[in-house]
LOLO-64780 format. One line per field, with one value per residue: x, y negated, z of N, C-alpha, C in turn; residue in three letters; residue number from 1. Coordinates in pm, 1 decimal. Atoms other than C-alpha are relative to their C-alpha. Layout:
N
n.east = c(X,...)
n.north = c(Y,...)
n.up = c(Z,...)
ca.east = c(X,...)
ca.north = c(Y,...)
ca.up = c(Z,...)
c.east = c(X,...)
c.north = c(Y,...)
c.up = c(Z,...)
res = c(ala,...)
n = c(NUM,...)
This chain:
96
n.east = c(82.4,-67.9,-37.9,118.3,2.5,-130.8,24.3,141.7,-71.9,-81.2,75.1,83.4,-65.2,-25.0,56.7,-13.2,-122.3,30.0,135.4,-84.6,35.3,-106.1,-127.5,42.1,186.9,73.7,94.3,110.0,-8.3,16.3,7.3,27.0,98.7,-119.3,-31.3,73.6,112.1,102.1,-7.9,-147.7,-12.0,-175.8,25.6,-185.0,2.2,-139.8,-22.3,46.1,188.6,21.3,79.4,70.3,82.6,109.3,58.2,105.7,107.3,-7.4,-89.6,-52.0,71.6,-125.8,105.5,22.2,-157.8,18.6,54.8,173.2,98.1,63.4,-118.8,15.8,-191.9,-57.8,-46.2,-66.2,67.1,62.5,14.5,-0.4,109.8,74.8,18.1,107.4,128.5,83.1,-48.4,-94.7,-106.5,-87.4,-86.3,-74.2,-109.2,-89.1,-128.8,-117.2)
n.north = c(119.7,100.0,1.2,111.4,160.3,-8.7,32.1,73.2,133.0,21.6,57.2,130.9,59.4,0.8,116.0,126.3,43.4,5.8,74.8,100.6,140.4,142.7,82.8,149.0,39.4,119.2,97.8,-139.2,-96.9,-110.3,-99.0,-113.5,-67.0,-96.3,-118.2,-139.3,59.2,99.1,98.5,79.2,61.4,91.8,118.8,75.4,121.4,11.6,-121.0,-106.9,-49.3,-30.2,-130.4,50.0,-85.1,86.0,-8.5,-82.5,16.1,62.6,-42.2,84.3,55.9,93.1,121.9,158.3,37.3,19.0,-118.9,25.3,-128.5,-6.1,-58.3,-144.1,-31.1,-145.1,-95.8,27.5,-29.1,130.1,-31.7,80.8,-17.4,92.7,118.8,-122.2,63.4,42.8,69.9,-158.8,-31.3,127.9,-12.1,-122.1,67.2,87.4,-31.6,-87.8)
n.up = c(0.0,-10.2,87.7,67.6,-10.5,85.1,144.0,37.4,-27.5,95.4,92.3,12.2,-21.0,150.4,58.6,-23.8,57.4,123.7,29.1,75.9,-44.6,94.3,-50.3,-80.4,28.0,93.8,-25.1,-37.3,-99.2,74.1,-120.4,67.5,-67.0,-111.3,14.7,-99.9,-173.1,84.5,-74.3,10.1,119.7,-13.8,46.4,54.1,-45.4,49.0,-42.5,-118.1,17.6,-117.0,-13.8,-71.0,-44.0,14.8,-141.9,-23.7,67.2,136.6,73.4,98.0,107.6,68.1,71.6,-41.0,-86.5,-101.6,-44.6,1.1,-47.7,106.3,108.8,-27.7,-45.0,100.4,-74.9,-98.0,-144.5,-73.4,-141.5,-86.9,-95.8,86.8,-67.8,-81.1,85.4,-114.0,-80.8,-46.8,88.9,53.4,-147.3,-39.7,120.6,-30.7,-99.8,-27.7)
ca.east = c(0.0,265.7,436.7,108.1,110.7,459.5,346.7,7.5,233.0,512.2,258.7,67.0,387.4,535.6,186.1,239.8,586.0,411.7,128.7,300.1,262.4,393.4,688.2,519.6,188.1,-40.0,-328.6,-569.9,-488.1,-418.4,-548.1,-555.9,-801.6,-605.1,-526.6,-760.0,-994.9,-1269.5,-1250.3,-865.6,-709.2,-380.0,-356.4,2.1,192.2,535.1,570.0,486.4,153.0,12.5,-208.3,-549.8,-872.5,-1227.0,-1462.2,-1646.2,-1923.2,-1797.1,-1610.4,-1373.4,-1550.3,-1259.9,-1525.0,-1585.6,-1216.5,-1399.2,-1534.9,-1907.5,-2170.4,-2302.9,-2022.1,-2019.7,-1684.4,-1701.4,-1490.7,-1293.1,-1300.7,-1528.1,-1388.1,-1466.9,-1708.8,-2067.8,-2186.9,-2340.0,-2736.3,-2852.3,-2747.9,-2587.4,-2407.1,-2250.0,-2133.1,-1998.5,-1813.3,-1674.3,-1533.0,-1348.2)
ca.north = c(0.0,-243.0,-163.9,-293.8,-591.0,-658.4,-611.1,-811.9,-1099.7,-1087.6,-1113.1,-1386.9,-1561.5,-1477.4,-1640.7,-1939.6,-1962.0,-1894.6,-2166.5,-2413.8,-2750.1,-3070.4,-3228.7,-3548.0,-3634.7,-3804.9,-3986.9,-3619.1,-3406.2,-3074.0,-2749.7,-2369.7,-2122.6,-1875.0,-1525.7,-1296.2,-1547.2,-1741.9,-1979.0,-2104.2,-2302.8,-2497.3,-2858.2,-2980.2,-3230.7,-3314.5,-2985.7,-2812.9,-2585.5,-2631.4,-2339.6,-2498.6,-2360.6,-2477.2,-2578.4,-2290.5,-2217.9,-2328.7,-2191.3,-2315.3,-2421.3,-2460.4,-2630.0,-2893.5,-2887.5,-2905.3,-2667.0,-2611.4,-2366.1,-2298.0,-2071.6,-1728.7,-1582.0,-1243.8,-994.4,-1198.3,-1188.9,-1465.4,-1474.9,-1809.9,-1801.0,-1948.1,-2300.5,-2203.9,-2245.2,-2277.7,-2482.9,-2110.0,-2067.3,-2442.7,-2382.2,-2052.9,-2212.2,-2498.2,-2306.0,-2061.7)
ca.up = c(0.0,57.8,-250.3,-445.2,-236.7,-346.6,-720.2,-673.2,-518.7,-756.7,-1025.3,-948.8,-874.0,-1263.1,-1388.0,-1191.1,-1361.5,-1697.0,-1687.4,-1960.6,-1733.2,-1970.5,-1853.8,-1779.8,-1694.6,-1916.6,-1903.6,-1907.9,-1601.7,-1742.1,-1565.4,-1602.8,-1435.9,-1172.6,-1351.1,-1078.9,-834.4,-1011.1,-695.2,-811.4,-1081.1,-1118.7,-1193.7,-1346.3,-1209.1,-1359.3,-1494.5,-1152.9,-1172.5,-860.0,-697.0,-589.1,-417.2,-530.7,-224.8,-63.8,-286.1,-596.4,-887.5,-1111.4,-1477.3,-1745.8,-1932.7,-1766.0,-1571.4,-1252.0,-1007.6,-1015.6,-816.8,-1169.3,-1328.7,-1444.3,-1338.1,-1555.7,-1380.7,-1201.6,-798.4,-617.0,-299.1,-173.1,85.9,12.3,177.5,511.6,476.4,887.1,1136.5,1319.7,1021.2,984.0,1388.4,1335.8,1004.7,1174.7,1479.8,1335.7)
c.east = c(86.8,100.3,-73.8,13.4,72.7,-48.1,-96.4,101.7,84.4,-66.0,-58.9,120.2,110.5,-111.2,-1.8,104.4,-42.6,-85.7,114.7,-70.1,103.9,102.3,-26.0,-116.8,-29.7,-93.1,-99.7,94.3,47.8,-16.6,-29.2,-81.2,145.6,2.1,-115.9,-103.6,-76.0,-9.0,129.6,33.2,131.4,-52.0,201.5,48.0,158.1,97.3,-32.7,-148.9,-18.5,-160.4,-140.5,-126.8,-135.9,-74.9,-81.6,-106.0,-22.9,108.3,72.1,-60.7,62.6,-68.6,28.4,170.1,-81.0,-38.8,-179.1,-45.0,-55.1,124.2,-24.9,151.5,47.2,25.4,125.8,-48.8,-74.0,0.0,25.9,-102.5,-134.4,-20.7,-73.7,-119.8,-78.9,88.3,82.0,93.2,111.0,76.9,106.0,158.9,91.1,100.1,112.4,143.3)
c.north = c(-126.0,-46.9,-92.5,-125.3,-61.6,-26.6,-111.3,-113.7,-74.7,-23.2,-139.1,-134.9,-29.6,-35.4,-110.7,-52.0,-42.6,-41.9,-114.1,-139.9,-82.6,-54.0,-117.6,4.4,-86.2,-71.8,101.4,74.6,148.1,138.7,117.7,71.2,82.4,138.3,93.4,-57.1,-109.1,-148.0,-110.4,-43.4,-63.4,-112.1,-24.3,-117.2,-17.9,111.7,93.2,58.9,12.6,77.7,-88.5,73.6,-102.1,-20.1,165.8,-2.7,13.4,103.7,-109.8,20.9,-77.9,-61.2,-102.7,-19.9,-77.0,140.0,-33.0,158.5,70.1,88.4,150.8,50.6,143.7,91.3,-83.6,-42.5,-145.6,26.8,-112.8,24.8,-94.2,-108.4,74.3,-82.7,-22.1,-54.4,70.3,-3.4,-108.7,31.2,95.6,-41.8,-74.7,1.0,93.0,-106.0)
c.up = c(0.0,-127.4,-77.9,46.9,-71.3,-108.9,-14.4,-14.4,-115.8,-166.0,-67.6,-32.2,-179.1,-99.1,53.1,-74.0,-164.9,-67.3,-65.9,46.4,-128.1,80.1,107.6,37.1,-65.4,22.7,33.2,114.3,-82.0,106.0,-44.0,107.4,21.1,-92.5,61.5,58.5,-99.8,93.8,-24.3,-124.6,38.6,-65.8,-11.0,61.2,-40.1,-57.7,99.9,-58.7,176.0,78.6,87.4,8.0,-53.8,142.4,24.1,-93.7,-160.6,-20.7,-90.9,-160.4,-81.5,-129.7,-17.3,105.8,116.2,59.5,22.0,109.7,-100.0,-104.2,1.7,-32.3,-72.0,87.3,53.4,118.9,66.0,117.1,93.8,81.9,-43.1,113.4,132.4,-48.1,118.5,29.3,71.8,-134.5,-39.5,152.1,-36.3,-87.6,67.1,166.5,-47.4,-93.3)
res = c(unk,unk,unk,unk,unk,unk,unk,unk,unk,unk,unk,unk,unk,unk,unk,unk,unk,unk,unk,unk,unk,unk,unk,unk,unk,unk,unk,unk,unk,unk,unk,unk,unk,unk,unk,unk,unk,unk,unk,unk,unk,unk,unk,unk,unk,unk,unk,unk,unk,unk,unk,unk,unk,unk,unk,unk,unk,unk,unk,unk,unk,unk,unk,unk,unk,unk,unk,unk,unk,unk,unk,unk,unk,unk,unk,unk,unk,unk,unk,unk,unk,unk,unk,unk,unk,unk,unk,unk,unk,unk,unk,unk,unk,unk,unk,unk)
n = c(1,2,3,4,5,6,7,8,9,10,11,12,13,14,15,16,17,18,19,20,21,22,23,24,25,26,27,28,29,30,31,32,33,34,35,36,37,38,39,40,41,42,43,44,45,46,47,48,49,50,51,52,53,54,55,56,57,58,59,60,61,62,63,64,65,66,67,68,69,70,71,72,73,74,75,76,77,78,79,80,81,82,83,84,85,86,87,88,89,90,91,92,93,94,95,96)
């Protein structure tokens, strides 16, 4: 099992290398959807790709280069958590 981790890790970490950020930034943002997690996406920043999370709830939507609640993620994993929807569920959220 730890082996896999290992590979998962080292994976993800050789498509972060292999998201072609521009050199510079421009005037458009430029951003790629994550490889595996429908919740993640990279946004460029001087060259760098940097690894970012959509809010709870939401997916990323390389559409519209935002994240929306409104996306269909295919077969990749949706493992943000959803908004809570009681008042018990916003507590429980904001203690842990």
């Amino acid at each position: 099992m730890q082996k896999l981790i290992i590979i998962f890790v080292f994976a993800i970490f050789a498509y972060a290398l292999a998201v072609d950020c521009p050199a510079e930034d421009g005037e458009i943002p430029v951003y790629y959807p994550h490889e595996t997690e429908c919740g993640k996406f990279y946004e460029c920043h001087n060259g760098e790709a940097a690894l970012l999370d959509c809010a709870p709830g939401s997916y990323w939507d390389s559409r519209q280069n935002t994240c929306s609640s409104e996306v269909n993620c295919g077969d990749l994993l949706t493992s943000t958590a959803p908004p809570p929807t009681t008042e018990s569920d916003r507590r429980t959220t904001d203690s842990e």
